[in-house]
LOLUM-364806 format. One record per atom (N, C-alpha, C): x, y negated, z. Coordinates in steps of 0.05 Angstrom, whole numbers, plus 32768, in hexadecimal, padded with zeros to 4 digits. Layout:
<rs>
XYZ...
</rs>
This chain:
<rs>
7AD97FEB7F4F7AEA7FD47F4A7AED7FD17F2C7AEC7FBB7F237AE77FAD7F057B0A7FB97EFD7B097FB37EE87B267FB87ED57B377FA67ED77B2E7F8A7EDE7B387F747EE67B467F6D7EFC7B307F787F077B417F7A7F297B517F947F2F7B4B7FA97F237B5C7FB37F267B7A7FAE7F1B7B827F9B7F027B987F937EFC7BA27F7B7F0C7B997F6E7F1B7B9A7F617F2C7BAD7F677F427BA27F817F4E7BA17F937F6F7BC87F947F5F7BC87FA27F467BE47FAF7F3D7BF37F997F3B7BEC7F837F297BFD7F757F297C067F647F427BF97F627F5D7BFD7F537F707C0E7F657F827C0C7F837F7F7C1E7F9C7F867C407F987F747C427F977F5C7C567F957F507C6B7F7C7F597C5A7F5D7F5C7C647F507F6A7C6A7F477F827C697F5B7F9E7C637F587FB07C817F717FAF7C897F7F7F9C7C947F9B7F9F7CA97F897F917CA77F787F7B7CC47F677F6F7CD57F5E7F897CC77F557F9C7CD67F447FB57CDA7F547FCB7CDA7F6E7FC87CE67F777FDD7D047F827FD17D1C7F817FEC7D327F877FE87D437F987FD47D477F967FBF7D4F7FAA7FB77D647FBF7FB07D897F9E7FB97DA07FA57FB07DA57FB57FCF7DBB7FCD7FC27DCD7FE37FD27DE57FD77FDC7DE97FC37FCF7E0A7FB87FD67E017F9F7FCF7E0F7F867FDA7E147F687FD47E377F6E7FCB7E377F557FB87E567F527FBE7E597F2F7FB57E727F2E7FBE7E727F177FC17E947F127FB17E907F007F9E7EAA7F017F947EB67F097F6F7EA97EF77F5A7EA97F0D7F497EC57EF97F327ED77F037F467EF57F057F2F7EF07F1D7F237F0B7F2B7F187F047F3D7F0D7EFE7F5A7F197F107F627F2D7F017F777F417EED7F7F7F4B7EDB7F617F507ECA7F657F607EB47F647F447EB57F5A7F2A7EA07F677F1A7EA27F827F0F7EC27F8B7F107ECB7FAE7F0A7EAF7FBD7F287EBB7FB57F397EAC7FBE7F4F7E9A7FBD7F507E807FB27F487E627FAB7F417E5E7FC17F297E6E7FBE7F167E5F7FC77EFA7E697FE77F087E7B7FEF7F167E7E800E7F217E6480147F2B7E5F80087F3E7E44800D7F537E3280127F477E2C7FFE7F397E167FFB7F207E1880187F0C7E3180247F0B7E2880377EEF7E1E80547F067E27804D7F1B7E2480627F377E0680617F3E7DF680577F317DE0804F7F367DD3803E7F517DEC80307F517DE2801D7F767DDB7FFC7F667DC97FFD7F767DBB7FD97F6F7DD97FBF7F717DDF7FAE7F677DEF7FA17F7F7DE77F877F7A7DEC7F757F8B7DE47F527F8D7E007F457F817DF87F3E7F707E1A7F2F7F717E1E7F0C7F6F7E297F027F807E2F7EEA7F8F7E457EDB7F887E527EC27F7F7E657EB77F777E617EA57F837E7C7E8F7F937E777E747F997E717E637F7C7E767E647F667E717E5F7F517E5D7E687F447E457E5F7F457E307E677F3F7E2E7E757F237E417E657F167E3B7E667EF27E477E817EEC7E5A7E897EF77E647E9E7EF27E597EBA7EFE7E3E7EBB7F0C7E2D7EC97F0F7E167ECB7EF87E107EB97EE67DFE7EBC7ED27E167EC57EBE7E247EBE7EC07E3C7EC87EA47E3E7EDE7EA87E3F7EEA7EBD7E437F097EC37E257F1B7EBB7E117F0E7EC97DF87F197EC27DF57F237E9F7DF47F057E967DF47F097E777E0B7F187E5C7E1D7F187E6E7E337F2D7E637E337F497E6B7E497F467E777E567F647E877E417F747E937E327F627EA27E127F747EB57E037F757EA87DFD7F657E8E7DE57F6B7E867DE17F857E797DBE7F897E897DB77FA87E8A7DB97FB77E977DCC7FA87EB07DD57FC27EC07DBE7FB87EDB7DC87FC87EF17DBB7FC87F057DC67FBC7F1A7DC27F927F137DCE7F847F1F7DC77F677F247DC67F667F3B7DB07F487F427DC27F2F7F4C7DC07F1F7F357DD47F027F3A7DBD7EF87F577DDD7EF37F687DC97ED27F757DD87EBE7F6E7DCE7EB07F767DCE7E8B7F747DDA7E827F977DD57E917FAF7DDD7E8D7FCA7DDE7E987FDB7DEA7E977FF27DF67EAE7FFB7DD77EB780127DBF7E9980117DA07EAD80177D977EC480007D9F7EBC7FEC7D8C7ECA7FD37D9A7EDE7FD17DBE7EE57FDD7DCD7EFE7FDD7DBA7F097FF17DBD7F0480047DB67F1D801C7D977F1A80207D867F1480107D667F1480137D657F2C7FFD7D717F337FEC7D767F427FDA7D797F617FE37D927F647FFB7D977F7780007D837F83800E7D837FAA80107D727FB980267D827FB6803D7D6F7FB880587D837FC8806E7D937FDE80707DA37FE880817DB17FC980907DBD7FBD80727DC47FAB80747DC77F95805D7DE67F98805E7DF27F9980477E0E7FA380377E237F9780277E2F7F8480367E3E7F69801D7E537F7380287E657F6E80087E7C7F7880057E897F5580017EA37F5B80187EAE7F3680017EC67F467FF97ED07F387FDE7EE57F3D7FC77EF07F237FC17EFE7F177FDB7F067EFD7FD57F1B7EFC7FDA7F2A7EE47FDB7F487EDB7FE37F497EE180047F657EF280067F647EFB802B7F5E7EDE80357F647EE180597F697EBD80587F4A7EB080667F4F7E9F805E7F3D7E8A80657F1C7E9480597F237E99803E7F067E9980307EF57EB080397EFF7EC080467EF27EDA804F7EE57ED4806E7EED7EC3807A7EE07EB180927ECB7E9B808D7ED27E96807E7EBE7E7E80717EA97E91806C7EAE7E9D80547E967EB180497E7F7EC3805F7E957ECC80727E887ED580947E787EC1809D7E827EAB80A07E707E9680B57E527E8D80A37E557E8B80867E457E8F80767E307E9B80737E347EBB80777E207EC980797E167ED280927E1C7ECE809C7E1C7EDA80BD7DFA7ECC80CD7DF37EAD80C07DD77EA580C47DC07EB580BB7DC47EC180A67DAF7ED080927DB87EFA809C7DC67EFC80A67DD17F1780B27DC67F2280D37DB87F3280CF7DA97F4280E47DBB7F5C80F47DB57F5C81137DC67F6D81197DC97F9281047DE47F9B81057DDC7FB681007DE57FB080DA7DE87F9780CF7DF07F9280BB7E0F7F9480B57E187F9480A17E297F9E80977E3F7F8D80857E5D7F7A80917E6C7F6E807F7E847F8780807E8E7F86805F7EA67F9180567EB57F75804C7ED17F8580527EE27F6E80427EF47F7F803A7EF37F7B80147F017F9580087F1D7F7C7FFF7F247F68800B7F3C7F5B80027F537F65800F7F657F57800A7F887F61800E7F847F52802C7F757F5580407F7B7F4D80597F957F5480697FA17F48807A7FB47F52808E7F9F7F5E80A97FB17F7880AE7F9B7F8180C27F987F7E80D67FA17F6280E57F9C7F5680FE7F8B7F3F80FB7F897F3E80E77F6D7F2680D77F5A7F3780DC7F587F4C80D57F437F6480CB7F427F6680F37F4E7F7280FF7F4A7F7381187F3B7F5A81267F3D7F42811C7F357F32812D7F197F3181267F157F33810D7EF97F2F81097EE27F49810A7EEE7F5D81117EE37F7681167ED77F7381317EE57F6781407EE27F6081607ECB7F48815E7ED37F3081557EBA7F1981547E9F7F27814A7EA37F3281327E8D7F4381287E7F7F5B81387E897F61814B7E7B7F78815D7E727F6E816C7E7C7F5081737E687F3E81897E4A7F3F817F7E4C7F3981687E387F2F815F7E1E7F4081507E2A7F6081527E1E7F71814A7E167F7681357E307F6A81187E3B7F7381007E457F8781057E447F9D80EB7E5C7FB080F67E6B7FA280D77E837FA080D77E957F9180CB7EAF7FA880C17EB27FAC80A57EC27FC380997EDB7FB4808A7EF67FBB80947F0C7FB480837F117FC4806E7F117FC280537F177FDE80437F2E7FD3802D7F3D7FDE80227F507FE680177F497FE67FFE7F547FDE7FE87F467FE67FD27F5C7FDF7FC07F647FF97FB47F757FFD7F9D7F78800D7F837F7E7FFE7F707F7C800D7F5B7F837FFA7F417F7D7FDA7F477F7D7FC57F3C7F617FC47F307F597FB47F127F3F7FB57F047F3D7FC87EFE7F4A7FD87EE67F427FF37EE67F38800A7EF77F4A80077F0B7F3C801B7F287F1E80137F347F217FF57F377F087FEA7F337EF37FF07F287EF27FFB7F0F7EE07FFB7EFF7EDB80177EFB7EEE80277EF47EEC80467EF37EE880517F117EF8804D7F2D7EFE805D7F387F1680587F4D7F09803E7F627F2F80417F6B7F3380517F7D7F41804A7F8F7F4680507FB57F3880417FC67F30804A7FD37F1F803B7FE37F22804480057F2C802E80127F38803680307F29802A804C7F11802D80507EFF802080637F068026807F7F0C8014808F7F04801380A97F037FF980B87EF0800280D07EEB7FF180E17ECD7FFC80F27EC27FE980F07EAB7FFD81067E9C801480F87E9F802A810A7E96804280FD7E74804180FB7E6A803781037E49803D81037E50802B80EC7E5E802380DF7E5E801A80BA7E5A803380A57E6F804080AC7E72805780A27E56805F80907E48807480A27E35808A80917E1D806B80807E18805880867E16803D80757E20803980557E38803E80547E4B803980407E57805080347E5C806280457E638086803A7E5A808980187E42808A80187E3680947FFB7E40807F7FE67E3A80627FF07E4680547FDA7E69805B7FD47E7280537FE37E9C80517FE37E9A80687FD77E96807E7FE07E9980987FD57E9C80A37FB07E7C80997FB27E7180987F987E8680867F857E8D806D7F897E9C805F7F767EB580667F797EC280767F897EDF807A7F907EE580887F797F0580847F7C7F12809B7F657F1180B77F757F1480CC7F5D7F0B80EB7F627F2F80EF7F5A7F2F81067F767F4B81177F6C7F3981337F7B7F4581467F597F3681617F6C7F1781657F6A7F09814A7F6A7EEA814B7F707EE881407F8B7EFA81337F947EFC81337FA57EFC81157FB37EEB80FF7FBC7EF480E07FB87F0980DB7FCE7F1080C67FBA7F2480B07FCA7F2C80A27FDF7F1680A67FF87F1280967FF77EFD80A980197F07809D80347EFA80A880407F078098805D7EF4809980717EEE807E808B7F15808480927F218073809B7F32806F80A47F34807680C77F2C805E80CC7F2D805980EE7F21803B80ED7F1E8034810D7F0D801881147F207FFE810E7F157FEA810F7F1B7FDC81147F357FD780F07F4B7FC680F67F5B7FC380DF7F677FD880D47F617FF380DA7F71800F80D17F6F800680B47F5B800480A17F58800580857F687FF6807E7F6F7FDF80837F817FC780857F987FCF807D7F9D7FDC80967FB77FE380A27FBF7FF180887FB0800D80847FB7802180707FBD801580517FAA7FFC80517FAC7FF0802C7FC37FE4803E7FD07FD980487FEA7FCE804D80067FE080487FFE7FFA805A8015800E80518019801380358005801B802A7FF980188011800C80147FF6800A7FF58000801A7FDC7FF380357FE17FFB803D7FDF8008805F7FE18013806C7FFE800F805480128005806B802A7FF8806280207FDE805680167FCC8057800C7FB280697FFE7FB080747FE57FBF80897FDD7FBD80A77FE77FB880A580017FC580BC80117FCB80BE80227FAC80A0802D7FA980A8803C7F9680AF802B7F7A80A380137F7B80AA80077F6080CE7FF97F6680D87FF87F7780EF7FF27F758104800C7F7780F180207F7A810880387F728103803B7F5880F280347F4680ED803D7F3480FD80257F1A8100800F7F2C810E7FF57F2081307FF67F19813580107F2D8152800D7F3A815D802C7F24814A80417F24815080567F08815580467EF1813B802D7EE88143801C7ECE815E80147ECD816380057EE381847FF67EE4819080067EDB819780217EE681B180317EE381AB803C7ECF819980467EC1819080507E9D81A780377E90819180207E968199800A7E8A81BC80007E8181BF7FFD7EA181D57FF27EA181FA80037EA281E680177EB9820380337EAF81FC80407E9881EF804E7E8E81E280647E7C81E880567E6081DE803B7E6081E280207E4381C480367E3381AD803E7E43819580467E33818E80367E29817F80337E0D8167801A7E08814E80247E1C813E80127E168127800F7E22811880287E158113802C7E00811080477DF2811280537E03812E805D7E04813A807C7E0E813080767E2A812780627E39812580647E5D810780717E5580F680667E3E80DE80627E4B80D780827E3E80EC80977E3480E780B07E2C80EA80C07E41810680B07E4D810B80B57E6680F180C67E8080E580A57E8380CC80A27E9480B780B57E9180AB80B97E7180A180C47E6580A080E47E6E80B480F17E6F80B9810D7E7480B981107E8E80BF80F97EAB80BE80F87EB9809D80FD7EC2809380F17EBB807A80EF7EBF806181037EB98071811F7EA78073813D7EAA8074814C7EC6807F81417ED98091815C7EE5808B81467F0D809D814A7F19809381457F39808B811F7F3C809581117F24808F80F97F29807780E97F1C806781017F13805780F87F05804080E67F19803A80D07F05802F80BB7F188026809E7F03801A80947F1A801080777F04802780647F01803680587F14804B804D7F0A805F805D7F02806780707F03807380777EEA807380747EC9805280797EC7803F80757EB6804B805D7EA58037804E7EB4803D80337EAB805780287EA18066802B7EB38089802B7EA8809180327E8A8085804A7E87809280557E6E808480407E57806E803B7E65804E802D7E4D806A80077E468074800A7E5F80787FE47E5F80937FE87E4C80A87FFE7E5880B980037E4680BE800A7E2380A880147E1D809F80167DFE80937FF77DF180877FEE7E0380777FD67DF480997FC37DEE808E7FB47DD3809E7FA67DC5808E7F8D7DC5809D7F6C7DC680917F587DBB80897F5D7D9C80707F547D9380697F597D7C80787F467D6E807E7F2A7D76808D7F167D6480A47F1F7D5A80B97F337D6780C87F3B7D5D80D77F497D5C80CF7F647D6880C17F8C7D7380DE7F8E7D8680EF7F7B7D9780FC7F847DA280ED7F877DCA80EB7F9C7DD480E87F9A7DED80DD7F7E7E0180C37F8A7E0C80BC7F6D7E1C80C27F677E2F80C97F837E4280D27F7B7E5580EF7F707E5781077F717E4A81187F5F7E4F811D7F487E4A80FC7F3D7E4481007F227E3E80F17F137E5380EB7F2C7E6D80D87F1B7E8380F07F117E9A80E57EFD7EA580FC7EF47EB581077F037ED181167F077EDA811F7F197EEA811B7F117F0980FF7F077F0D80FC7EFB7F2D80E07F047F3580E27F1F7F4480C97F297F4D80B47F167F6380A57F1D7F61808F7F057F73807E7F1B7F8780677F1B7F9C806B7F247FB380537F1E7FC280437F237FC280217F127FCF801D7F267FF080377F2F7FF780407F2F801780397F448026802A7F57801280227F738025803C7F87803680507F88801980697F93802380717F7C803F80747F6B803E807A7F5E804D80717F5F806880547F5A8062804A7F6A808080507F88808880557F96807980527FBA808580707FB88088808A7F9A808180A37FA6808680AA7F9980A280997F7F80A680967F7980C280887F8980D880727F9680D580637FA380E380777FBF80EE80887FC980DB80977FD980E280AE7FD380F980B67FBA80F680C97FB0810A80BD7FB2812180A17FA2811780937F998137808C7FBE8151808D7FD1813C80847FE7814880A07FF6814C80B27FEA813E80D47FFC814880DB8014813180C78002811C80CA802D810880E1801E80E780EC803680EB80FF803280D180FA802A80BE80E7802580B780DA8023809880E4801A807F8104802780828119801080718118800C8051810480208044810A801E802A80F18005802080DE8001802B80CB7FEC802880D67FD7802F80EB7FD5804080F27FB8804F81037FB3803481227FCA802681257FC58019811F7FBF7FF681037FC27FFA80F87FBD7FDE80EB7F997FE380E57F977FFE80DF7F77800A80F37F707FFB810F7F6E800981207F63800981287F607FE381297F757FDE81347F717FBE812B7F5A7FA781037F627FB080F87F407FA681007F2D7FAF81067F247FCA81177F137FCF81287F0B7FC0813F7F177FBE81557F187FAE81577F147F96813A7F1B7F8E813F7F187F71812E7F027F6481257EED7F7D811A7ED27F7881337EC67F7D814B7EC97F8181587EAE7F8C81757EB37F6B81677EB07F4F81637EB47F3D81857EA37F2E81827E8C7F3E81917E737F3881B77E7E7F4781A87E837F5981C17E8B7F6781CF7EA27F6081C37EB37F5F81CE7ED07F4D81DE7ECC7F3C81D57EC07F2781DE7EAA7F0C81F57EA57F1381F27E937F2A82157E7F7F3082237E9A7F3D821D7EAE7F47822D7EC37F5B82357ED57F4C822D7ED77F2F82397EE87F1B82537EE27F0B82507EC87F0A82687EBA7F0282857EC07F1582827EC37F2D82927EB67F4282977ED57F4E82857EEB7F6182867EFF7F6782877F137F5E82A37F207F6682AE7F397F5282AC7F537F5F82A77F667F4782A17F7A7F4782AD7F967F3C829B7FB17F36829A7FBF7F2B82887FBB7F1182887FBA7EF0827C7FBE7EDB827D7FC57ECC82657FD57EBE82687FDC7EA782697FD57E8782817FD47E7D82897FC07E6782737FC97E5182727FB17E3E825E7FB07E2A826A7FC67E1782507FDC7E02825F7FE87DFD8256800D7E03826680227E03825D80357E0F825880417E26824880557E2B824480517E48825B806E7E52825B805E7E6E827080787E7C826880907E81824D80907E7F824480AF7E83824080C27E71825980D67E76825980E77E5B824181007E5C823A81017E76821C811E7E6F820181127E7781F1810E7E6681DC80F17E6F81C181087E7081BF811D7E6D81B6812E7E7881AE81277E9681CE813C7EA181CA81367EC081D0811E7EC681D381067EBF81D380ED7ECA81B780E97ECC81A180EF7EB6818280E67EBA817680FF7ED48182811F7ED6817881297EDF8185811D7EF9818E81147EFF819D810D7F1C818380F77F29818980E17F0D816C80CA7F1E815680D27F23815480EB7F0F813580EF7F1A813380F77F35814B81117F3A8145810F7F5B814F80FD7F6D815E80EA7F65816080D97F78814080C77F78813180C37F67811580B77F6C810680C17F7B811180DB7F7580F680F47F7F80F980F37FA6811180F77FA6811C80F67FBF811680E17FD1811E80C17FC6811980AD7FD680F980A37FD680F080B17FC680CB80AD7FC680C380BF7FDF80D580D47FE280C280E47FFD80CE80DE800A80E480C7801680F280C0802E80D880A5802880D2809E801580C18081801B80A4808A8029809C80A08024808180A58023808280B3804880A380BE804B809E80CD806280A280B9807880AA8097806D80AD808280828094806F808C8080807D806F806A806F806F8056807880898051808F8087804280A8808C805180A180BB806980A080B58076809980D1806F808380E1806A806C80C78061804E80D98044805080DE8031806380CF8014806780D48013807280EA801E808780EE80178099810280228082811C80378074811C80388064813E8024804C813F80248046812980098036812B7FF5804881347FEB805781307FCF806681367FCE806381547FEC806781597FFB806981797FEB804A81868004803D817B7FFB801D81897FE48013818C7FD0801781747FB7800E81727F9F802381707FA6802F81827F928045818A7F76804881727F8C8055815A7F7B805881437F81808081457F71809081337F7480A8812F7F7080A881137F8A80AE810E7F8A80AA80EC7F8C80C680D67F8280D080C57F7B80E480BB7F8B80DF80A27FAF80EA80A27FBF80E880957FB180F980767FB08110807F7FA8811C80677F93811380547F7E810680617F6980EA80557F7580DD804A7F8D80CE80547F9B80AD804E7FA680C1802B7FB880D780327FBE80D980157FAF80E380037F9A80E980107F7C80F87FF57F7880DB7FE97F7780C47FFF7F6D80A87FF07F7F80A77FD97F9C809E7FE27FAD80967FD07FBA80AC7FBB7FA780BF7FB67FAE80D37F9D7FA280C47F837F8F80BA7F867F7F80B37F6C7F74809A7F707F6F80837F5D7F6580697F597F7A80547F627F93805D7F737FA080447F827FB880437F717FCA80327F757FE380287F647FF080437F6B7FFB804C7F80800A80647F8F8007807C7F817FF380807F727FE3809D7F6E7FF380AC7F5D7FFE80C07F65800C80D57F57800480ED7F63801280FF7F4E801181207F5C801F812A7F75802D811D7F76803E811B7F8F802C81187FA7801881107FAC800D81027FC57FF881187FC77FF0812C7FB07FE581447FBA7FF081577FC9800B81567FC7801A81677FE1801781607FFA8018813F7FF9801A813480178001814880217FE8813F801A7FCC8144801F7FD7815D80267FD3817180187FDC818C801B7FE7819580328003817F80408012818480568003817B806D7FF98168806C7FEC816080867FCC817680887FC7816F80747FB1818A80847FB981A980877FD281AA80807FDA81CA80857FDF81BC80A97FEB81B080AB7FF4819F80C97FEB818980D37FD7818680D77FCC816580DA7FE1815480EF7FF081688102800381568112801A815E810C8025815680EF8039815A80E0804E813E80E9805B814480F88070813181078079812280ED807F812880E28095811D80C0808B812F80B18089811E8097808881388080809D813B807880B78131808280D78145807380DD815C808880C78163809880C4817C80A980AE818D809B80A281878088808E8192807B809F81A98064809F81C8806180B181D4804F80B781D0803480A381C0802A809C81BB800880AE81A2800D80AD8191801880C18173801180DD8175802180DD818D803E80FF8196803F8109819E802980FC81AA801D810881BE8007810B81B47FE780FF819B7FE3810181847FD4811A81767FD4811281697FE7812C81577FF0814481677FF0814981727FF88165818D7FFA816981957FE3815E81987FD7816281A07FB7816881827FA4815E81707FAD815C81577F9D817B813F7FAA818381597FBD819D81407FC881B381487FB881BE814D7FA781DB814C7F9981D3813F7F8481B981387F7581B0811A7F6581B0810B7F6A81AC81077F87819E80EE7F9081BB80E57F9981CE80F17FAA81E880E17FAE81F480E67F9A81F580F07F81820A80E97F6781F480D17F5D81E480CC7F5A81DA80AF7F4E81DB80917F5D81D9809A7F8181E680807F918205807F7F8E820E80947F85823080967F7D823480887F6A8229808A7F56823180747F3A8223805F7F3E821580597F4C820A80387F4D8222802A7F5E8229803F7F74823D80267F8E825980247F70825B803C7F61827580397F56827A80237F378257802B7F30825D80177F1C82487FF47F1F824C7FEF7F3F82477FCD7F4282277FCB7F3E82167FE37F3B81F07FE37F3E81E67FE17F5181D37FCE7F5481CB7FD87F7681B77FE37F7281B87FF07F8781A87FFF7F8E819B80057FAA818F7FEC7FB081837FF07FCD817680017FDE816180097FCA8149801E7FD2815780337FD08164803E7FBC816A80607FC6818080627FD3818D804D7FDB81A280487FF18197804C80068183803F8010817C803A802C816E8055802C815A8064801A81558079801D81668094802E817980918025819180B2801E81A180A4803981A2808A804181AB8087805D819580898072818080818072816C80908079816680B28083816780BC8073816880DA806F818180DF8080819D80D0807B81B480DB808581AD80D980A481A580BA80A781A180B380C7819580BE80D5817A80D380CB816280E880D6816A80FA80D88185810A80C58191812280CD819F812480DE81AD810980EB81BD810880FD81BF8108811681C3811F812881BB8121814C81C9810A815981E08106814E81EA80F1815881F580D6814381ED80C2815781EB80AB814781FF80968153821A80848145822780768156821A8061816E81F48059816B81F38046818381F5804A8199820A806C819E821C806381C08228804A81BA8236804A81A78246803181A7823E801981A8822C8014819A82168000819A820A7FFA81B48206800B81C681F9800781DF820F800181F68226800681E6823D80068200823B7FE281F782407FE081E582467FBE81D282397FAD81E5821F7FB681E282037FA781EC820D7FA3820C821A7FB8821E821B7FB7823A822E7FA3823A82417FA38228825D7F998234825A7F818233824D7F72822282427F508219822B7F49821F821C7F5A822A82087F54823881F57F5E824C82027F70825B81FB7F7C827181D97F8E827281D87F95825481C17FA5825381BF7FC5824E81D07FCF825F81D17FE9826781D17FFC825381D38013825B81CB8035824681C88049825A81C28060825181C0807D825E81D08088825981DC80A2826581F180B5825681E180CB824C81EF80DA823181E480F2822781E38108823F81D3811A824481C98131825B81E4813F825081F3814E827082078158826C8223814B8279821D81298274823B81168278822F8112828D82268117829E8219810582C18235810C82CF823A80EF82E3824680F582EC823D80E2830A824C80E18326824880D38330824680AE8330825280A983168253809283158237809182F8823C80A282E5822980A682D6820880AF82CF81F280AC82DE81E180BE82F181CB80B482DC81C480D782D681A380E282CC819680CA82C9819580C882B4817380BA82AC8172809A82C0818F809A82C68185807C82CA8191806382B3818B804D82B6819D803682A581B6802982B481C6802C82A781E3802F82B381F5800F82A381F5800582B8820A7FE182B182257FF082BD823E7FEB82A682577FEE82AA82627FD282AF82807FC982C5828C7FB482B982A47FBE82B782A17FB8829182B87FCA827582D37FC1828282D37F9B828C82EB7F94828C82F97F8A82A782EA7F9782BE82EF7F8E82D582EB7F7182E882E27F6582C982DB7F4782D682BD7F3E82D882B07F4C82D082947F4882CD82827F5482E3826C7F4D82EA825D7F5282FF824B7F6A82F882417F6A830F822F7F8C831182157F83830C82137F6A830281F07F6D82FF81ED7F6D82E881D57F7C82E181C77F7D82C781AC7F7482BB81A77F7282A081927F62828E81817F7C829481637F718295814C7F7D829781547F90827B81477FA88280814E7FC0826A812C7FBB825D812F7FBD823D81137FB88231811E7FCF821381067FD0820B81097FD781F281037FD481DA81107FC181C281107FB881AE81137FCA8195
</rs>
C-alpha cells in the first residue's frame, strides 16, 4: 500500500473515531452550578456535553471557563445525547417545576431503553415520585439527587444525595462519587433509596438548615440586644465557637458576614440589610410533610414560621409602637458576667442543634416507614458532613452513632448526645431565661428545650385533651393499664356522657 493511501486508510479512521460517542455525563442547564458541576467532572477527568436552552451561553462557556477542558458544547438537545456513551447520562440543573418536565418530554425521543435521566434540582419529592414511576414505564431509569453545597461545593466538592431507580446506581457511582465532597477520604455522597428518597433527604436537608440558621440568628439577637455586643465582639464570639463542638460552615460564615464592613463607610453591613427573610419552600415542605406523617418536627416548623414573621415587616413597625413589653434600655447591658452569658448560648445552640438534628433523623426514619424506603442513616450523615450547607463536625458523631446502631431509635438515646445535652441544659435554660425576661424571642431554642421537656415526659396532659375532645365531640379515649374498670374496659375506645344529657353514640375513632 502506497504512502498515500495509507494516509488516507488513517485519516478516514480518525474521522470515523471523531463521531463516535464520547461524553460521560450530559448536563443540561448552565447557570452557575451546573457550569461549577461540568468544570468538577471535567478536572475528574469525565468527558461532559454541555447543553443550554440558550444556545449562546454554551459557546460563552466553551470559550471561557471550558476552554481546554474536557467539554463538548451542544447546540440541541439531538447533538446532547448523540454525544453521550451508553447507557446515555443527562443530568438536568434546572428550575424544579415545570422546566424539568419539559426538558423530560424533550429528550425522551432521542433516549433508548436502559438510559439514564438525573434531576439534580430542588425538586419536591412527590414530583420526583411521579416521574420515577412514568419513567419506569418507559424503561428510563430516572435519578432524583440532592445537591448541596451551593457554587463553591459545586465546583470543589459538594453533597450529593441520589435516589431513585437503583439499576441507576453502579451507572453513576464512579461519577457522583468522584466529584463529591471528601470527609475522612471518604465521599459524600452515596445511593439513598428508590424512587423520591434523594428528594426527600435534600428536603430534610434544607429544613434543618433552616433551623440551624435561625438558632444561630436568635444567639446574634441576644449578643446583640441583651449583651449590647458590637458586631466585632459577636463575630469573635462565633469565631472561637467555631474551635470547639460547633464548628461548622454556617457558623463560619457568620463570623466572615459579621466582620465585613461597608467600604463606603467601615461601619457593619449587615445592619444595614433589611430585616425580612425570604424562603424558596424546602423548609416548608419538610414542615408540612411532618404534619402530614404526625412527627414533631417543631424546631423547623419554627424557623418556617419566623421567616414568616419576619416578612410581615410593616406591621412589626406599627406593633412596636403600640405593644408593650420587657426592654432593654439604650445604654449598658444587664449582664454583668458575659463570660457565662456567651458560655450559656453556646450550649443552648449546641443543645437545640441536636434536638433539631434528632427531629430530623425521626421524620426520615417514618418516612422510610410510609414509603417503603430503607434508608441508610449513617450514609445520610456521611453525605451531609462535607460539601453541603449543614456540614460541620458535629454530624461526624451522628455517622459514628448510627453505625455503632444502625436501628438507633433517637439519637438523644445515643450516649455521646445524652451526655451532651445533660451537660448543655443549665445554658440552655439560663439563655431561654433571659430572652422570655428581657422581651427576645426566641423561637427555636424555645420550641427546642420544650421539645426535649415533652420527650422526657411519661406523662403528658392530653388525658385532658382527649377527655375535651369526648365531651364536645364524642370522639372517645382509652384508659391508662391499671384504671380498668367495669365501666372502663382494656384496650377499648370508650364515649362518656360528662353531662348526663348527651347520647351514647360516638364519632368514628381515626388518627390525626
Amino acid at each position: 500500500m502506497s504512502a498515500i493511501s495509507r494516509l488516507s486508510v488513517i485519516s478516514r479512521h480518525i474521522s470515523n473515531t471523531n463521531k463516535l460517542p464520547r461524553g460521560d455525563l450530559g448536563l443540561i442547564g448552565l447557570a452557575v452550578m451546573g457550569q461549577n458541576l461540568i468544570l468538577n467532572a471535567a478536572d475528574h477527568g469525565y468527558t461532559v456535553v454541555a447543553y443550554n436552552r440558550t444556545t449562546s451561553k454554551v459557546d460563552h462557556f466553551l470559550a471561557n471557563e471550558a476552554k481546554g477542558k474536557s467539554i463538548i458544547g451542544a447546540h440541541s438537545i439531538k447533538e446532547l445525547v448523540d454525544n453521550l456513551k451508553r447507557p446515555r447520562r443527562v443530568m438536568l440543573l434546572v428550575k424544579a417545576g415545570k422546566p424539568v418536565d419539559d426538558f423530560i418530554d424533550q429528550l425522551l425521543p432521542y433516549l433508548e431503553e436502559g438510559d439514564i435521566i438525573i434531576d439534580g434540582g430542588n425538586s419536591h419529592f412527590p414530583d420526583t415520585n411521579r416521574r420515577y414511576d412514568e419513567l419506569k414505564g418507559k424503561g428510563i431509569l430516572f435519578v432524583g439527587s440532592g445537591v448541596s453545597g451551593g457554587e463553591e461545593g459545586a465546583r470543589t466538592g459538594p453533597s450529593l444525595m441520589p435516589g431513585g431507580h437503583p439499576e441507576a446506581w453502579p451507572h453513576i457511582k464512579d461519577i457522583f462519587q468522584d466529584i463529591a465532597a471528601k470527609s475522612d477520604g471518604e465521599p459524600c455522597c452515596d445511593w439513598v433509596g428508590e424512587a423520591g428518597a434523594g428528594h426527600y433527604v435534600k428536603m430534610v436537608h434544607n429544613g434543618i438548615e433552616y433551623g440551624d440558621m435561625q438558632l444561630i440568628c436568635e444567639a446574634y439577637d441576644l449578643m446583640k440586644r441583651v449583651g449590647k455586643f458590637t458586631d466585632k465582639e459577636i463575630g469573635d464570639v462565633f469565631t472561637q465557637w467555631n474551635k470547639g463542638v460547633l464548628d461548622s460552615f454556617l457558623i463560619e460564615i457568620t463570623k466572615d458576614i459579621l466582620y465585613y464592613n461597608d467600604p463606603t463607610d467601615g461601619k457593619p453591613l449587615v445592619e444595614k440589610i433589611l430585616d425580612t427573610a425570604g424562603q424558596k419552600g424546602t423548609g416548608k415542605w419538610t414542615a408540612v410533610n411532618a404534619l402530614d406523617l404526625g412527627m414533631p418536627v417543631t424546631l423547623i416548623g419554627e424557623a418556617v414560621f419566623s421567616r414568616c414573621l419576619s416578612a410581615l415587616k410593616e406591621e412589626r413597625v406599627a406593633a412596636s409602637k403600640v405593644l408593650v413589653g420587657p426592654t432593654v434600655e439604650d445604654g449598658a447591658s444587664p449582664i454583668t458576667d458575659r463570660k457565662k452569658f456567651v458560655d450559656d448560648l453556646e450550649q443552648a445552640l449546641y443543645a437545640s442543634k441536636i434536638i433539631s438534628y434528632a427531629q430530623g433523623f425521626m421524620l426520615m426514619n417514618e418516612a422510610a416507614k410510609e414509603y417503603g424506603w430503607k434508608l441508610n442513616n449513617a450514609g445520610i450523615a456521611l453525605m451531609w458532613r462535607g460539601g453541603c450547607i449543614i456540614r460541620s463536625v458535629f454530624l461526624g458523631e451522628i455517622t459514628a452513632a448510627y453505625r455503632e446502631n444502625p436501628e438507633l431509635e433517637n439519637l438523644l438515646f445515643h450516649p455521646f448526645f445524652n451526655k451532651a445535652i445533660t451537660k448543655a441544659q443549665s445554658g440552655w435554660r439560663a439563655s431561654i431565661a433571659k430572652a422570655v425576661e428581657y422581651g427576645v424571642p426566641a423561637p427555636a431554642f424555645s420550641t427546642a428545650l420544650a421539645f426535649y421537656d415533652g420527650l422526657r415526659s411519661a406523662r403528658l396532659p392530653a388525658n385532658l385533651l382527649q377527655a375535651q375532645r369526648d365531651y364536645f365531640g364524642a370522639h372517645t379515649f382509652q384508659v391508662l393499664p391499671g384504671q380498668e374498670n367495669d365501666l372502663l374496659k382494656k384496650g377499648e375506645w370508650i364515649h362518656i356522657n360528662w353531662t348526663g344529657r348527651g347520647g351514647n353514640v360516638h364519632a368514628t375513632t381515626y388518627d390525626a
